[in-house]
C-alpha positions as CSV (number, residue, x, y, z in Angstrom):
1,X,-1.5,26.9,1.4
2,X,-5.0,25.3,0.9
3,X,-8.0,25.3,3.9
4,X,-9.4,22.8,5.1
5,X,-13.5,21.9,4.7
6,X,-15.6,21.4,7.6
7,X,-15.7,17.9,6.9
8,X,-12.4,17.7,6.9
9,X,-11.6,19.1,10.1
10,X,-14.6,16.4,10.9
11,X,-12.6,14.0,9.9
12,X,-9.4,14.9,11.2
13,X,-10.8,15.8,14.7
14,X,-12.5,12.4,15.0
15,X,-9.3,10.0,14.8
16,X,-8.3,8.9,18.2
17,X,-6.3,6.1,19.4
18,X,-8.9,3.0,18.5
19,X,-10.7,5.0,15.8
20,X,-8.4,5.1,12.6
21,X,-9.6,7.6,10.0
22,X,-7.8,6.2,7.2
23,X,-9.5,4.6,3.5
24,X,-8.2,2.2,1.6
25,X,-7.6,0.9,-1.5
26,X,-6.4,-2.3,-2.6
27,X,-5.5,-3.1,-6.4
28,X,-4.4,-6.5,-7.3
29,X,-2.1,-7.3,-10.1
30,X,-0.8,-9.2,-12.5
31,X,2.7,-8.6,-13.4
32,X,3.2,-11.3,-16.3
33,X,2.7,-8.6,-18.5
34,X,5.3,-6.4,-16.9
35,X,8.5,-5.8,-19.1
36,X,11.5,-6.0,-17.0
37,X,10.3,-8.5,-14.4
38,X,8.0,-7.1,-11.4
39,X,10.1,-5.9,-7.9
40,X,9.6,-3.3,-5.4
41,X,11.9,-1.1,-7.0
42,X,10.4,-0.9,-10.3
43,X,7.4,0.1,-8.5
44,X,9.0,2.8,-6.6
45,X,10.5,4.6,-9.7
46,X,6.6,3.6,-11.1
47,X,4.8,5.8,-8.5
48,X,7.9,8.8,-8.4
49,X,7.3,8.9,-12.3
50,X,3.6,9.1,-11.3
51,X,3.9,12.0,-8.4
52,X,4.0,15.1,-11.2
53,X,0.0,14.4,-11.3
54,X,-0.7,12.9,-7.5
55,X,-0.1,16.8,-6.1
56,X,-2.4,16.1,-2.9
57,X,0.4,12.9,-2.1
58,X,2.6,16.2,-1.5
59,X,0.6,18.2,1.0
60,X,0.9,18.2,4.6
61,X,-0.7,19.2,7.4
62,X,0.4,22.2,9.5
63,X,-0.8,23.7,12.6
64,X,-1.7,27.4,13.0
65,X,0.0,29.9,15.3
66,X,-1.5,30.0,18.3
67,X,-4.5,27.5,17.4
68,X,-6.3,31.1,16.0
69,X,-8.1,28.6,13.1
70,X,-7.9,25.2,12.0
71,X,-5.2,23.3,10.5
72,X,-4.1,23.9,6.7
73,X,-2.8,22.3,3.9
74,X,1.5,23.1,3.1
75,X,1.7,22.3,-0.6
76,X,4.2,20.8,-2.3
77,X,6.2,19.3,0.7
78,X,9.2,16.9,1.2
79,X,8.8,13.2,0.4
80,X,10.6,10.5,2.3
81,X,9.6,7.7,0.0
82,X,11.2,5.4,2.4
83,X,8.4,6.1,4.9
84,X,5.5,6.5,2.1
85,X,6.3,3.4,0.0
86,X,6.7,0.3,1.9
87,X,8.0,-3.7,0.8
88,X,5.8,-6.6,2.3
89,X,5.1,-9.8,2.4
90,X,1.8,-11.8,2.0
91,X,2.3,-15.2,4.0
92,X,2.5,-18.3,2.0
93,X,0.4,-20.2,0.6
94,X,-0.6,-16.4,-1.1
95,X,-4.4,-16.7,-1.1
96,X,-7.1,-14.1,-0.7
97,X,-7.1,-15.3,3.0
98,X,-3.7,-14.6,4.0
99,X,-3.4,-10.9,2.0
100,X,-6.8,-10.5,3.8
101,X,-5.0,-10.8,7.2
102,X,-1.9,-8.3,6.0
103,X,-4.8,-5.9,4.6
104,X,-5.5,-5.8,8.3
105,X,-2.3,-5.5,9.8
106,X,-2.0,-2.3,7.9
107,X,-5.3,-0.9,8.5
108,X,-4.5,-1.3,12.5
109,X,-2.0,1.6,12.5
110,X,-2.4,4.9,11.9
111,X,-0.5,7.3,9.8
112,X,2.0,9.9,11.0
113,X,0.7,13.1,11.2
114,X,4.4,14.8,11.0
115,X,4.5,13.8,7.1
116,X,2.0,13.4,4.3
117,X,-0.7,11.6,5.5
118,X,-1.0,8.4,2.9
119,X,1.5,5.0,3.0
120,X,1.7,2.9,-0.2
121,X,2.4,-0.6,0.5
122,X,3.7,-3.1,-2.6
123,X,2.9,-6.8,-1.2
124,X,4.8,-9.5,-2.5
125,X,4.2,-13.2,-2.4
126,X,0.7,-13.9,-4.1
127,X,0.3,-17.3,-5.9
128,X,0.7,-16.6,-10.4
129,X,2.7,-13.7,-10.9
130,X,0.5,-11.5,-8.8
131,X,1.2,-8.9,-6.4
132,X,-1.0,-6.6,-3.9
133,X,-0.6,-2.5,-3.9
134,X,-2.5,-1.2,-0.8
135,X,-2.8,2.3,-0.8
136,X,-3.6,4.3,2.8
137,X,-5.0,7.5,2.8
138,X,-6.2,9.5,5.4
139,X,-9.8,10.4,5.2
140,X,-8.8,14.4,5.6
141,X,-6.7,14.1,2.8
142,X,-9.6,12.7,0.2
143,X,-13.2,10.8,0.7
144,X,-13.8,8.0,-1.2
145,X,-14.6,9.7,-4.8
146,X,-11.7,12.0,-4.8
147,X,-9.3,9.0,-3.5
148,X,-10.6,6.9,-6.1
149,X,-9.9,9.8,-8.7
150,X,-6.6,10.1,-7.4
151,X,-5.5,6.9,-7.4
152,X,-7.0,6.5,-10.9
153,X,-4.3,8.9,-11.6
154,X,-1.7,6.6,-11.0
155,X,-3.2,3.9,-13.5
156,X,-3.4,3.6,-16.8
157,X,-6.4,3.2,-18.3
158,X,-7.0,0.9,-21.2
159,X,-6.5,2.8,-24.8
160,X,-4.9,6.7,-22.8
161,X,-1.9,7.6,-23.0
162,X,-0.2,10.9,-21.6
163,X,3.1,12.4,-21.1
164,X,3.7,12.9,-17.0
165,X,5.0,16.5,-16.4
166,X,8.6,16.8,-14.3
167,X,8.6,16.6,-10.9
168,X,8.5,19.9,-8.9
169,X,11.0,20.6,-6.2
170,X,10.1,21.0,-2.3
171,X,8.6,24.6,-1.0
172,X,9.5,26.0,2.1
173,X,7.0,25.5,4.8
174,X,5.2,29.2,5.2
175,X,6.3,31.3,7.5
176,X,3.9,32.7,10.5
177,X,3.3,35.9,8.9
178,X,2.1,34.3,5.3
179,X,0.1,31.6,7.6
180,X,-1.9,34.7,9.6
181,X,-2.7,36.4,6.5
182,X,-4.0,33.1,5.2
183,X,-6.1,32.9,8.2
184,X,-7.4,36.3,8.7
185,X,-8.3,35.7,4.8
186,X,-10.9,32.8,5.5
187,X,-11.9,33.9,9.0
188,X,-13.6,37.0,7.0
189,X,-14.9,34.2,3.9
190,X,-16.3,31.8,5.9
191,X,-18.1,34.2,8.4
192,X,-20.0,36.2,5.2
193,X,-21.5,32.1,4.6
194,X,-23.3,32.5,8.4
195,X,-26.4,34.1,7.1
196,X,-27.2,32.1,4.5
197,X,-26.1,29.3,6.5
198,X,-28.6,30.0,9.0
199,X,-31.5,30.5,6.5
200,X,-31.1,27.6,4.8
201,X,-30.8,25.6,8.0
202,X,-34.2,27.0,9.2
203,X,-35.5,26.5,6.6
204,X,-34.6,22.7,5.7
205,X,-35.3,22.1,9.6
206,X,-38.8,23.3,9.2
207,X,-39.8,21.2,5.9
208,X,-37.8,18.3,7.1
209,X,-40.3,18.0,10.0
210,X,-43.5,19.0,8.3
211,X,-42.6,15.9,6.1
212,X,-42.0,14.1,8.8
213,X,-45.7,14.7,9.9
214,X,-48.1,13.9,6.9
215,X,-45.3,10.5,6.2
216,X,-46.9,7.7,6.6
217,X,-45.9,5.5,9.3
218,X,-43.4,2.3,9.3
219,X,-43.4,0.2,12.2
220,X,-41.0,-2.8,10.2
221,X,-38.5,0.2,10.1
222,X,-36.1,1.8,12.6
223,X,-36.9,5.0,14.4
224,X,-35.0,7.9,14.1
225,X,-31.7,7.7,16.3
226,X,-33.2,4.0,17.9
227,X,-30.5,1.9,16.8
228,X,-31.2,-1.8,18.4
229,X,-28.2,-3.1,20.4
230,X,-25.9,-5.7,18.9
231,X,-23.0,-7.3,19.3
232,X,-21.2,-5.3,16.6
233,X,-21.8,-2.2,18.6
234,X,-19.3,-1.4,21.4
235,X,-16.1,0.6,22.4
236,X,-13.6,-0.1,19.5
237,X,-10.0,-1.9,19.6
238,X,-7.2,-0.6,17.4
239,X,-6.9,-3.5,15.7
240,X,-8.3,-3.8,12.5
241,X,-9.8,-6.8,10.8
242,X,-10.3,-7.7,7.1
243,X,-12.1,-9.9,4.7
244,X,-13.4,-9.5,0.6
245,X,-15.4,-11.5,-1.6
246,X,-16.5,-10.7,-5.2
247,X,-19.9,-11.2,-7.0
248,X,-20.1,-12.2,-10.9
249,X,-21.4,-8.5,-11.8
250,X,-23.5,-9.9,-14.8
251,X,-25.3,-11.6,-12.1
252,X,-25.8,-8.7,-10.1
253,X,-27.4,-6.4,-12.9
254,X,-29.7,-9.4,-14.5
255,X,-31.2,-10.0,-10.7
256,X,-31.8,-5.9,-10.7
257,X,-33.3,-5.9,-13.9
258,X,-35.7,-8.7,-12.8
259,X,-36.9,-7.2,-9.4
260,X,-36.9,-3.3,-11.5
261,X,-34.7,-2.1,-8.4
262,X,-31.4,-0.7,-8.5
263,X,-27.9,-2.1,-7.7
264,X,-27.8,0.1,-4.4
265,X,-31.0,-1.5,-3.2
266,X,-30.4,-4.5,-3.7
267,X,-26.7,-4.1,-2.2
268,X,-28.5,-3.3,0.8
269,X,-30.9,-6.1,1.0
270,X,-28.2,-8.4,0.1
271,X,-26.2,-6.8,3.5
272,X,-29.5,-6.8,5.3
273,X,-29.3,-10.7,4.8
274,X,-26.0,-11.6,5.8
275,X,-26.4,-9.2,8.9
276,X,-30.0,-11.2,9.9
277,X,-27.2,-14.6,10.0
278,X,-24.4,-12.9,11.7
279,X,-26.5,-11.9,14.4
280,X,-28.7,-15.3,14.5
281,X,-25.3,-17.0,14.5
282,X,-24.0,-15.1,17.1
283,X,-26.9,-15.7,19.2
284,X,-28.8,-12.5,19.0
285,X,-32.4,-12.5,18.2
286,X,-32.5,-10.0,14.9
287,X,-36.0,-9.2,16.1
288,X,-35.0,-5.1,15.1
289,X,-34.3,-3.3,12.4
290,X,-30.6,-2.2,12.2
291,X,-29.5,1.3,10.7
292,X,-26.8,1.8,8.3
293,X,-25.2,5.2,7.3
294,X,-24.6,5.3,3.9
295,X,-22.1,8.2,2.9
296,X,-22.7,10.1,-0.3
297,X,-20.8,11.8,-2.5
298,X,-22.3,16.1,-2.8
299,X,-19.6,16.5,-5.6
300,X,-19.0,13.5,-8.0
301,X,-16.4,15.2,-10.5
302,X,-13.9,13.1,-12.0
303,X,-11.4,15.9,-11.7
304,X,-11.4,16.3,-7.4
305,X,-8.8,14.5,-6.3
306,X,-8.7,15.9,-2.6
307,X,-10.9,16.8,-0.1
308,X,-14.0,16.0,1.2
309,X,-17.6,16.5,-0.3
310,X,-20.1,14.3,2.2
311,X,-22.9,13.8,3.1
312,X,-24.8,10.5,5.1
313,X,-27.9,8.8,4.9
314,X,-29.4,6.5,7.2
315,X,-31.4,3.4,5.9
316,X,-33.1,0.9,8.1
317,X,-32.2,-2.5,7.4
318,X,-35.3,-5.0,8.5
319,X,-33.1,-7.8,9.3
320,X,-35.8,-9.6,11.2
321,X,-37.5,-9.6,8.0
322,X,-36.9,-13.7,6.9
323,X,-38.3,-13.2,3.0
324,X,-35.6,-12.0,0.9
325,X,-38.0,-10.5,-1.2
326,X,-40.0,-8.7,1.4
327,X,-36.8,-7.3,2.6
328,X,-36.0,-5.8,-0.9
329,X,-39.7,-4.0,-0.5
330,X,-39.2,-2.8,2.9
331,X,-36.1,-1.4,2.0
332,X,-36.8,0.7,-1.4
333,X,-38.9,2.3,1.1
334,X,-36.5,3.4,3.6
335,X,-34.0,4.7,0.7
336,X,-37.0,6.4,-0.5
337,X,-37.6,8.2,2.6
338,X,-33.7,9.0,3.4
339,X,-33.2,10.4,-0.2
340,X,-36.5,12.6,0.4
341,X,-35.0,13.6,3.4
342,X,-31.8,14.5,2.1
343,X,-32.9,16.7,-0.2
344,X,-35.5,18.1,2.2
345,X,-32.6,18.9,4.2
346,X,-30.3,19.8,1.7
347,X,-27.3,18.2,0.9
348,X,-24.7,20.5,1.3
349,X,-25.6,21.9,4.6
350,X,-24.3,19.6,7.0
351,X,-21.1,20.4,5.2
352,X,-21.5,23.9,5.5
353,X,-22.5,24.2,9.3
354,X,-19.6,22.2,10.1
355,X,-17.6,25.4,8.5
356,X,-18.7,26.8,11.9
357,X,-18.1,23.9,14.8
358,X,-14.7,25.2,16.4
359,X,-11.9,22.1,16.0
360,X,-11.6,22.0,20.1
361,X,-15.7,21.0,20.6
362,X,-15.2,18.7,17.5
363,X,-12.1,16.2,19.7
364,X,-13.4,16.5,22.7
365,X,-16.6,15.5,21.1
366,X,-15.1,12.3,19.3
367,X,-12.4,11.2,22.4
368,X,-15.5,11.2,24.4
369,X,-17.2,8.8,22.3
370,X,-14.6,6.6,21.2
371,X,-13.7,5.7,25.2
372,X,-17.5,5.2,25.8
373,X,-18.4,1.5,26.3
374,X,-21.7,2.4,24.4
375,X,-22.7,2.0,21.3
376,X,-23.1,4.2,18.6
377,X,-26.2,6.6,19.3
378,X,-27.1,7.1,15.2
379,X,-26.4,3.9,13.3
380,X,-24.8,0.4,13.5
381,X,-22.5,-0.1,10.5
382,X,-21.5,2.1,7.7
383,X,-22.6,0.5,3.9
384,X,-21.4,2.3,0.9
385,X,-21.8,1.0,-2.4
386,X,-19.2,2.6,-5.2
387,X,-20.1,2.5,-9.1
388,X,-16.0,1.5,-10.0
389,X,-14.1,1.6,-13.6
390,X,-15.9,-0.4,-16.4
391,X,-12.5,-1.0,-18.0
392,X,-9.2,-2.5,-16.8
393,X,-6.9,-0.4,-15.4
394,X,-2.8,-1.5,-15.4
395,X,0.5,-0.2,-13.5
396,X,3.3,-0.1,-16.2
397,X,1.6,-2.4,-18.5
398,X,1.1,-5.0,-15.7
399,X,-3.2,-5.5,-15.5
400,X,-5.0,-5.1,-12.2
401,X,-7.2,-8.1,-11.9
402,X,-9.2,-7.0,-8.5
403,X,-9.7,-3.7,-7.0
404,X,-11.3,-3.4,-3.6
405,X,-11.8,-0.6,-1.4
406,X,-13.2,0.1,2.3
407,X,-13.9,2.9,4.4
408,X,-12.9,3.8,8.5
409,X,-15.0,2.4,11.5
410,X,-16.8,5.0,13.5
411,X,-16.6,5.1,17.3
412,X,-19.6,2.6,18.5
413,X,-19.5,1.1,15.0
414,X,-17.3,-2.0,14.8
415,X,-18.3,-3.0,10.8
416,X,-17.6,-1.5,7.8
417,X,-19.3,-3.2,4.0
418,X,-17.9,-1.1,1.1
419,X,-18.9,-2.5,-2.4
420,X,-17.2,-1.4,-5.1
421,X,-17.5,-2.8,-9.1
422,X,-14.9,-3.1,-10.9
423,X,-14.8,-3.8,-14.8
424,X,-16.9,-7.2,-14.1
425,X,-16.8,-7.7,-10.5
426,X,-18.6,-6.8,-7.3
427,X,-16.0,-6.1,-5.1
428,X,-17.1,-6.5,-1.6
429,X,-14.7,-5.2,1.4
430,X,-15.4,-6.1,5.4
431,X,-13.3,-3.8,8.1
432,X,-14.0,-4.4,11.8
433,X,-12.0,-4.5,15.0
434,X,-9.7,-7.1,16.3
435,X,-12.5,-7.7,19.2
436,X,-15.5,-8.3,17.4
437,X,-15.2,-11.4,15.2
438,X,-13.2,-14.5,15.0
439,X,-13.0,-14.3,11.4
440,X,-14.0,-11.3,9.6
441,X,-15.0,-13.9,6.6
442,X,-18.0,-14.7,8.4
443,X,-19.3,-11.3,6.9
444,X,-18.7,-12.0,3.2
445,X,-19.4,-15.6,3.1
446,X,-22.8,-14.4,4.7
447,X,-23.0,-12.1,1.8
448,X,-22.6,-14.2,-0.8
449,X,-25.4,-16.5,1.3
450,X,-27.5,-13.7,0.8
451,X,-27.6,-13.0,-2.4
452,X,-27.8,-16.5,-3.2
453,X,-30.9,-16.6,-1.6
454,X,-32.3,-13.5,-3.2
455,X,-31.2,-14.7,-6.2
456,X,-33.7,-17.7,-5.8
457,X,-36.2,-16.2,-4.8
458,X,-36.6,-14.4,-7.7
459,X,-37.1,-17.3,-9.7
460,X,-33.0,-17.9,-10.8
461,X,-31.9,-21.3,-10.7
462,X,-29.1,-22.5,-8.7
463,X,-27.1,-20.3,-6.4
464,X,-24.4,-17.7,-7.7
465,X,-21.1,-18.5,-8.0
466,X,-18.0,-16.4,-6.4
467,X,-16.1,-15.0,-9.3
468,X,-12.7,-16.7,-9.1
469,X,-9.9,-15.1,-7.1
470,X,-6.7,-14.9,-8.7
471,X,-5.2,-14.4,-5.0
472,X,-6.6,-17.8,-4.1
C-alpha cells in the first residue's frame, strides 16, 4: 500500500463531471524503422515487455473503511490490457489537424476509477509510416515531471540499453485489517508534521506580506486575485478541445540569447501575444492584464515516477501591452516577483498544509466551483513550459519524431498552453473545452504570430518558420 500526498488528494478531489483531471502525452512515430512491420499488436507485447519498470501503471486506487482517511494506493494490481491499451483511428487525410481532433476526443472522457487510472491509445492512420501513441494519465497518479519520467521509461533512449526484469504476478487487494493499520500508521505521521507546519506557515505569511509592503508598485500588472473577465473564463463543458504547433528550437534560444532573457520568459511573452489577438479577435478589449498559473515542479528527480510534487505561480500577463518588447520587460518583472514570492512563501508548504484539508471540504469545495457560471477567482489559463529530452527517443527501434504534452483545465479556466522541447522542437499543446472556441488552432497559429513578431522586433529578419510536421 502507498499514501497518498496532499496534492494528490487535491487532485483527485477536484475532478468532477466537466473538469477532467487527466495529463497527457502524445509521442509521434515513425515506424519505417520498425522490424516486423508496425501494428497494434506489436505495440501491445511492446508496452507488456515494458510494465516490469512502469510499477505505478499497476496501482490502484482503493477506498478506506469507513472513509476514516483518504484513499490509498493497492500496488501491484490486475491489468486488463484490453481496457488500458486501446486501437484507433486518425481520419484521413492523416494531418496534424485531424490527430488534433482525435487528441480531443480522448481528452473529453474520463478514466475509470474501478481500474488503474491511465489508458494508452495506439492511433493508426497518419500520412508516411507514422503512427500516434497518446498516453492518459490521471493527474493523482503522476504530475507532469514524474509522468514524463515514467513514460521515458517506456522509450528507448538513443545509445542505452537494459535488460527489462519479468513481470510480477497480481497481489491480493489488502484486507480491512492491514488497510486500518496502514491508516492508524500515517494518521500518527502526518499529525507530528502540524507544528512545524504551523510555524513555517506563520512565518512565510508574515514575510510574504512585509515584502509585499516595501515592493514597489505595478499598475501595468494584475492585482492579487483580480483576474479581468474574458471570454475564456466560464463554467466548463466536458468536451475537450485540442490543437499543437512546433517552433524551430534553434530559433527560440538565439532570440533568448539576443534579448538576455530566458526561454520561460519569453514563452510567456510569446503567450501573452497570442492571448492580446485572441481576445481582440473575439471582440474583447485586452485593456487588462490577464493572470496565468504556472505549475512548478518542488522535486525534479529523474527517478519519481509517481506522485505529485507542486507548486503554482501566478504571472501577470500585460496583454494590453501592443510592443512585443515592452511586454517581454513587463513580464521579467512579474516572474521576478512570483519567484520572490515563492520562496518567501516557501515552496513546499502549500503541499504540506494540504496534508491537513480533510478529502470531504476538498469535493465539496471543487463541485461547487466547477457548477458556478463564474469564472475562475485566481487566474485565467494555466501556462507551463517543460525543458523535454535533447535526444531522440524510439519504441522498439521505431523513432519518435514529435512529442507533445498538456495539462487539465481547472474549473473557471477553459485554456490550457503547455510547451514542451523536444530534441529540436518547441512543442506547443492547446486544451480547452468544446464551448469556448470554434477552432482551438486559433491559439497556436496566434502563437506562432507572436513570436514572429517578437522575433522582429528584435532586429531578426523575416518571420519564423513552423518546423515541418510529419503528421501533416
Amino acid at each position: 500500500m502507498k499514501r497518498l500526498s496532499g496534492w494528490d488528494v487535491l487532485m483527485l478531489a477536484s475532478e468532477t463531471p466537466n473538469v477532467h483531471q487527466h495529463t497527457l502525452k502524445v509521442a509521434v512515430v515513425d515506424t519505417s524503422g520498425f522490424g516486423g512491420g508496425a501494428s497494434f499488436e506489436a505495440f501491445r507485447d511492446v508496452f507488456r515487455d515494458r510494465l516490469p519498470v512502469l510499477e505505478p501503471m499497476r496501482y490502484q486506487m482503493v477506498a478506506t473503511p469507513w472513509r476514516v482517511h483518504r484513499p490509498i494506493w493497492r500496488e501491484n494490481a490486475e491489468l486488463d490490457l484490453d481496457y488500458h491499451l486501446q486501437h484507433v483511428r486518425v481520419p484521413p487525410p492523416g494531418g496534424r489537424r485531424q490527430l488534433d481532433v482525435l487528441i480531443g476526443e480522448i481528452a473529453s472522457t474520463p478514466l475509470d476509477r474501478n481500474r488503474p487510472l491511465w489508458q494508452f491509445y495506439y492511433a493508426e492512420g497518419l500520412s508516411d509510416q507514422r503512427v500516434a501513441v497518446i498516453g492518459k494519465v490521471h493527474h493523482v497518479l503522476a504530475d507532469g515531471v514524474a509522468s514524463a519520467n515514467l513514460m521515458a521509461r517506456t522509450v528507448d533512449w538513443t545509445g542505452s540499453e537494459s535488460e527489462l526484469p519479468q513481470a510480477a504476478s497480481g497481489s491480493p487487494a489488502p484486507t480491512t485489517r492491514e488497510v486500518l493499520r496502514f491508516v492508524a500508521a500515517d494518521h500518527a505521521a502526518r499529525l507530528a508534521t502540524l507544528p512545524s507546519a504551523v510555524r513555517d506557515g506563520v512565518v512565510g505569511a508574515y514575510r510574504l506580506q512585509r515584502r509585499a509592503r516595501h515592493r514597489l508598485r505595478h499598475p501595468e500588472l494584475a492585482g492579487r486575485f483580480d483576474p479581468a473577465p474574458t471570454f475564456l473564463n466560464h463554467k466548463l463543458s466536458p468536451g475537450r478541445t485540442f490543437a499543437s504547433a512546433s517552433l524551430p528550437l534553434a530559433d527560440v534560444k538565439e532570440l533568448s540569447k539576443r534579448l538576455e532573457v530566458t526561454i520561460n520568459d519569453l514563452v510567456l511573452t510569446v503567450a501573452a501575444g497570442a492571448l492580446r489577438r485572441l481576445l481582440r479577435d473575439h471582440g474583447e478589449a485586452a485593456d487588462r492584464p490577464l493572470i496565468a498559473s504556472i505549475p512548478t515542479a518542488t522535486d525534479t528527480s529523474p527517478d519519481r515516477i509517481t506522485g505529485n510534487a507542486l507548486a503554482t505561480m501566478l504571472v501577470s500577463l500585460p496583454v494590453q501591452i501592443a510592443d512585443p518588447v515592452a511586454r517581454l520587460g513587463l513580464i521579467r518583472t512579474s516572474t521576478r516577483i512570483a519567484k520572490e514570492d515563492h520562496q518567501l512563501l516557501g515552496p513546499t508548504l502549500v503541499g504540506r498544509w494540504l496534508e491537513f484539508v480533510p478529502p470531504t471540504i476538498t469535493r465539496a469545495t471543487f463541485a461547487w466551483m466547477s457548477r458556478r457560471e463564474a469564472p475562475n477567482q485566481l487566474f485565467n489559463l494555466i501556462v507551463s513550459n517543460v525543458p523535454g529530452p535533447r535526444e531522440r527517443g524510439r519504441i522498439a527501434g521505431a523513432e519518435i519524431s514529435e512529442f507533445y504534452s498538456v495539462g487539465p483545465l481547472a474549473a473557471g479556466a477553459a485554456l490550457n498552453i503547455t510547451v514542451w522541447s523536444y530534441v529540436d522542437q518547441l512543442s506547443v499543446s492547446v486544451l480547452s473545452d468544446d464551448a469556448t472556441l470554434t477552432d482551438t488552432h486559433e491559439v497556436t497559429d496566434a502563437f506562432v504570430d507572436a513570436f514572429a513578431e517578437l522575433r522582429q522586433s528584435a532586429g531578426f529578419p523575416g518571420a519564423a518558420d513552423i518546423v515541418p510536421a510529419p503528421t501533416g
